[in-house]
N, C-alpha and C positions, 0 to 999 in steps of 0.2 A: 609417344612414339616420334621419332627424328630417321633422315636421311639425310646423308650425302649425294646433292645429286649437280652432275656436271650439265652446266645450261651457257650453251652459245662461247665453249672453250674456258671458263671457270666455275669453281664447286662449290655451290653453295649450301647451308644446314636449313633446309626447311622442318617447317613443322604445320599440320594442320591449324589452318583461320590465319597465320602469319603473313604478312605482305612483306615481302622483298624487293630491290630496285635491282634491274638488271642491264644486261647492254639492249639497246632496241631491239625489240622482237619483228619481223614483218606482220606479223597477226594484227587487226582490228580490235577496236577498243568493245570488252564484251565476249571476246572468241575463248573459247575455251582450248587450250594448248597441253597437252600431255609429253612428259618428259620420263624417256624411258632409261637413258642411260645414270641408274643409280648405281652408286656406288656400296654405298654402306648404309643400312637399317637396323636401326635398333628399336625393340620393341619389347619395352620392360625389363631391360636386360638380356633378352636373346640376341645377338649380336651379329648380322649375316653381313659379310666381308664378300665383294665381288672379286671375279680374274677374267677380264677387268670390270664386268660389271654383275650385279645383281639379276640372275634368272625370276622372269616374272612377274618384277616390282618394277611401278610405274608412279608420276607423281601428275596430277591431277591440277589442273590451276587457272583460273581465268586473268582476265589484263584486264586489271580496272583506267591505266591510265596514260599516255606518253608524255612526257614532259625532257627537261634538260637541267644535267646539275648545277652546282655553283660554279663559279667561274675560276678556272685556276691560270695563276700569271704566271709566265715564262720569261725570266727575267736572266738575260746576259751581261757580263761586262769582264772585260780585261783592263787591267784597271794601268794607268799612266799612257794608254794607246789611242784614249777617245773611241772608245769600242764599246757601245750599249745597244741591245736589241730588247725592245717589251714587247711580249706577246700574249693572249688571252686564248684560254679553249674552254668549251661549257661540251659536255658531254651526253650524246644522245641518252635517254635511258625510257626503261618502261617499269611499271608498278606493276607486280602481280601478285595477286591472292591467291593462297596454295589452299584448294579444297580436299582434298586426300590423300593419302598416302599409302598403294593399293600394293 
């Protein structure tokens, strides 16, 4: 069994015991976090399509972790103008483990 579910403005595919990385949660490390706005569940081939979300279905999930991604370089140049900007951003994120999918 899989779902579509929208967390913090993008849709991720969970699945029960799965860890996904997400944008920073406010929650504590430990907290148990329920996400109601599903989209789509499928369960052995029963296929339930939300408008716009799923009656019911909720996704179940603790936050094992926060941490920060790898570092991505932003790198400018116009080139024959002596125009070069480098820049670095590493991205908040948090670890969560999806316990069910109700």
């Amino acid at each position: 069994m899989y779902a579509i579910v929208d967390i913090a403005g993008q849709q991720f595919k969970v699945e029960a015991g799965k860890k996904i990385y997400v944008n920073r949660l406010p929650e504590e490390v430990g907290a148990s976090v329920n996400f109601d706005k599903v989209l789509l569940t499928d369960n052995d081939g029963q296929v339930k399509v939300g408008a716009p979300y799923v009656g019911g279905a909720a996704v179940k999930a603790t936050v094992l972790e926060h941490l920060k991604g790898k570092k991505v370089i932003v790198f400018k140049k116009k080139r024959r103008k002596g125009y070069t900007r480098k820049n670095g951003h590493r991205q908040y994120l948090t670890c969560i483990q999806i316990e069910e999918i109700a």
